[in-house]
Backbone as CSV, one residue per row, in Angstrom:
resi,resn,N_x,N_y,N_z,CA_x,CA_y,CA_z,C_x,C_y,C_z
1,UNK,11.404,19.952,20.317,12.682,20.610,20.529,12.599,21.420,21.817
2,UNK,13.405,21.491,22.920,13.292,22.530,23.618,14.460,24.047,23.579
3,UNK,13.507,24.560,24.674,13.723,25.738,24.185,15.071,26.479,24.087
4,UNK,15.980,25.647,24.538,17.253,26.156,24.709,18.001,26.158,22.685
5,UNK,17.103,25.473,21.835,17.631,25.388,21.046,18.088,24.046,20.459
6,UNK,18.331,23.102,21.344,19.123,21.513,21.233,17.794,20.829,20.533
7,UNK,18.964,20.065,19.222,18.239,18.924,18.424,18.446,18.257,18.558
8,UNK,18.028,17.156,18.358,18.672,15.840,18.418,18.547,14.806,17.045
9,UNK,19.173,14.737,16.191,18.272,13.901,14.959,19.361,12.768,14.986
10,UNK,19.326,12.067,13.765,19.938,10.473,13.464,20.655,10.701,11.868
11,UNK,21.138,10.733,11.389,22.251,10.296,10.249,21.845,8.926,9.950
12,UNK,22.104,8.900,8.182,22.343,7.565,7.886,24.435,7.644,7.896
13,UNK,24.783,6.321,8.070,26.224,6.394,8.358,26.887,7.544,6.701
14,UNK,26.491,7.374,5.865,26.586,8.156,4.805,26.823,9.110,4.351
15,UNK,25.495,10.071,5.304,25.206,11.276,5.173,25.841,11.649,6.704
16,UNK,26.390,10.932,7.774,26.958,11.610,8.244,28.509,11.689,8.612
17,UNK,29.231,10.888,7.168,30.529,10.661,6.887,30.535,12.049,6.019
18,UNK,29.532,12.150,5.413,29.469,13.576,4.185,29.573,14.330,5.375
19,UNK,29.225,14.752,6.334,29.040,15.782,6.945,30.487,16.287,7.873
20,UNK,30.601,14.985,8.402,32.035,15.470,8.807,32.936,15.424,8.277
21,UNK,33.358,15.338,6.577,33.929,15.417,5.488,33.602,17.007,5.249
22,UNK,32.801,17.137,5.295,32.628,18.725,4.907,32.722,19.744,5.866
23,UNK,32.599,19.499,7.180,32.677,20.039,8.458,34.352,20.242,8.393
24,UNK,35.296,19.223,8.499,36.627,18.986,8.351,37.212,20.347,7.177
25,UNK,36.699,20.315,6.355,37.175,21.176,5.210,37.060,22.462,5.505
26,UNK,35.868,22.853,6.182,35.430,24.150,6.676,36.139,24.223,7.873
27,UNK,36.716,23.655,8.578,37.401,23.747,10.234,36.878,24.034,11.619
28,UNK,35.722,23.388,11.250,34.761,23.620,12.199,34.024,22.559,12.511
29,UNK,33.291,22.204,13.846,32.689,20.858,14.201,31.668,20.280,13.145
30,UNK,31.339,19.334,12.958,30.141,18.632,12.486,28.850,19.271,13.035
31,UNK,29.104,19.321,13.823,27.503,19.979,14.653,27.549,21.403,14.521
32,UNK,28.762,21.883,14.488,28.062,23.662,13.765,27.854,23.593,12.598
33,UNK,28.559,22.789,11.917,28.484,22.418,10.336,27.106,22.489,9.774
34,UNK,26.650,21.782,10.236,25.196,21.122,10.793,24.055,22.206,10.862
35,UNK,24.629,23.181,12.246,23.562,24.426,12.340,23.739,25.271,11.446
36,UNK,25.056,25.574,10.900,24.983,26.517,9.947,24.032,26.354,8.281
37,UNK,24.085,24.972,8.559,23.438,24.307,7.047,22.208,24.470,7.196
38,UNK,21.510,24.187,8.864,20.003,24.060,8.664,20.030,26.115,8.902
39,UNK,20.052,26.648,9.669,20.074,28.410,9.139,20.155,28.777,8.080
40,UNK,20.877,28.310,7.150,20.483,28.864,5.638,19.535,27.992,5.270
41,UNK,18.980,27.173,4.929,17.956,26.786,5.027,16.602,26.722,4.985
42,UNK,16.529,27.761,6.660,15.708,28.355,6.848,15.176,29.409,6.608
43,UNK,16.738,30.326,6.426,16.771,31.719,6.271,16.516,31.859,4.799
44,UNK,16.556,30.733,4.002,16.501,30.848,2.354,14.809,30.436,2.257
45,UNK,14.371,30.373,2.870,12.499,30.493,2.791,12.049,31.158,3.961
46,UNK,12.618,32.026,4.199,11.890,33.543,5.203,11.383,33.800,4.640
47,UNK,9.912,34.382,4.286,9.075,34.801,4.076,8.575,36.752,3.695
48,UNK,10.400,37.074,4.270,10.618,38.424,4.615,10.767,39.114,3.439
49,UNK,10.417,40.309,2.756,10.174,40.571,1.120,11.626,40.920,1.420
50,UNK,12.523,41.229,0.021,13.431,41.997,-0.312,13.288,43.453,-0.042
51,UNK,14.036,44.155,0.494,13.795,45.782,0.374,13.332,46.386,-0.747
52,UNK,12.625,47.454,-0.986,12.551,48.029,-2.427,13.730,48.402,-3.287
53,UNK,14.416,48.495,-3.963,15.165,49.171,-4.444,15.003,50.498,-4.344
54,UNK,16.398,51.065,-4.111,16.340,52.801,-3.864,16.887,53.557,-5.344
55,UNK,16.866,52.553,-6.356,17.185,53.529,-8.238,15.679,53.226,-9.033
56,UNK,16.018,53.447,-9.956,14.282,53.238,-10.379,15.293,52.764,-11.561
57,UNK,13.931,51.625,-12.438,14.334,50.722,-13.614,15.571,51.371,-14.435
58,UNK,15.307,52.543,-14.624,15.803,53.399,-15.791,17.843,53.126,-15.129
59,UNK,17.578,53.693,-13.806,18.867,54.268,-12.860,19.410,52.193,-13.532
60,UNK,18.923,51.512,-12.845,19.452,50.026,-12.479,19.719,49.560,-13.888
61,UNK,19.057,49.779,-15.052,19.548,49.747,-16.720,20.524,49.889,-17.100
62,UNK,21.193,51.155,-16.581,21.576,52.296,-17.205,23.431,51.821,-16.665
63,UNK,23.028,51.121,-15.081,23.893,50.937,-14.770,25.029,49.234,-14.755
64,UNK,23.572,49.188,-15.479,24.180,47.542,-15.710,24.961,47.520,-17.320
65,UNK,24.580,48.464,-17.703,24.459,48.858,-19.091,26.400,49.508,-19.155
66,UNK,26.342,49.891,-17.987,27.245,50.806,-17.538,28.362,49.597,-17.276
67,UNK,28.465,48.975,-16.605,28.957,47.707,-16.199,29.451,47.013,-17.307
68,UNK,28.696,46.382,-18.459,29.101,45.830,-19.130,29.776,46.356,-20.314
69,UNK,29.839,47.246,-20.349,31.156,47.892,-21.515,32.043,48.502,-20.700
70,UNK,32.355,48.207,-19.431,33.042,48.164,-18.554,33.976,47.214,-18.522
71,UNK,33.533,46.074,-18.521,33.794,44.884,-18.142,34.092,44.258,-20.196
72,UNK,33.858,44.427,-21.128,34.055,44.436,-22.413,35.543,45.455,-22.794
73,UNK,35.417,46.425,-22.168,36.856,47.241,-22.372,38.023,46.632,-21.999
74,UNK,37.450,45.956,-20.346,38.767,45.743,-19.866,38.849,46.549,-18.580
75,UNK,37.998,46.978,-18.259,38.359,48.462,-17.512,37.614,48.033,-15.740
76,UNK,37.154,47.105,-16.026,36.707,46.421,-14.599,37.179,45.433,-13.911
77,UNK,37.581,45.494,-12.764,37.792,44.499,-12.337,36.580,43.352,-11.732
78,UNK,37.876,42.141,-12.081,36.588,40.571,-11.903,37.322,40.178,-10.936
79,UNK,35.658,39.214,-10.065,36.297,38.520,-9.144,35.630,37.257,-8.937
80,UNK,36.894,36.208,-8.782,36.432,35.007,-8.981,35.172,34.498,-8.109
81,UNK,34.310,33.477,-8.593,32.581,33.304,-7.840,32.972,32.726,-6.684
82,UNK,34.123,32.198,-6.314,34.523,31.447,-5.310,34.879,32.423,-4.300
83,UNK,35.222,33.114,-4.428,35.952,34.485,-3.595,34.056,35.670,-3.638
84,UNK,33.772,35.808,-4.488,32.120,36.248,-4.204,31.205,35.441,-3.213
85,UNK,31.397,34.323,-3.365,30.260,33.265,-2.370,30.910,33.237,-0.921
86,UNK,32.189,33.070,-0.961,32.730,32.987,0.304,32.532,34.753,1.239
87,UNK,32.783,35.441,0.392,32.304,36.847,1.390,30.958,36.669,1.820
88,UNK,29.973,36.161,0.496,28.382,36.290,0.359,28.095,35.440,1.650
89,UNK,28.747,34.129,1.927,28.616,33.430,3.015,28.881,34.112,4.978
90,UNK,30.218,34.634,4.767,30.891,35.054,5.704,29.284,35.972,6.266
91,UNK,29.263,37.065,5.047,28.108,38.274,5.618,26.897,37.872,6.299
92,UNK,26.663,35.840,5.292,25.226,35.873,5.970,25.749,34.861,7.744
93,UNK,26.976,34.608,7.880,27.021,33.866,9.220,26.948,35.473,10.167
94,UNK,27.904,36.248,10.192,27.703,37.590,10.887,26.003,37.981,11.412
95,UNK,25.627,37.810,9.935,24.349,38.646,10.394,23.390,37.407,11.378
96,UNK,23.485,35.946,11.118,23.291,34.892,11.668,23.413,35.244,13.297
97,UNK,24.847,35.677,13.317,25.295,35.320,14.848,24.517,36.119,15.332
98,UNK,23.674,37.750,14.933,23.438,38.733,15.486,21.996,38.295,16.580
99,UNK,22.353,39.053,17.421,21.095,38.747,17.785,19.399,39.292,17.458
């Protein structure tokens, strides 16, 4: 690969009808489609630990604990996983673009 970044690979006709099928849906080229897929990817076996948590077991219990007769009352609001993944996504292209 050089260093500017540029790949070059090969598709079976298949997998790269899937791709610009899915590129199309997202509104964006095949080939960012592409980079954005291999970045998570990569970024999903970084090697980099999770932060520690800043509550201790008891605090993170207490509050999940807290949550769910929350969410049993009525008294919480829900939000659909589709609308969760799509922010969860958005945050990790941002932090992607950063340098």
């Amino acid at each position: 690969m050089a260093d500017n970044g540029k790949l070059t690979i090969t598709l079976d006709k298949r997998t790269a009808q899937r791709l610009a099928d899915r590129a199309r849906e997202e509104g964006v080229s095949p080939e960012r489609y592409a980079a954005e897929a291999v970045a998570e990817i990569v970024a999903e076996r970084d090697p980099e630990p999770w932060p520690p948590l800043s509550v201790s077991d008891e605090e993170l219990r207490a509050s999940v604990e807290r949550q769910r007769r929350d969410i049993e009352a009525g008294a919480a609001k829900l939000y659909p996983h589709e609308e969760v993944m799509a922010e969860a996504h958005a945050i990790l292209k941002a932090r992607a673009a950063k340098p």
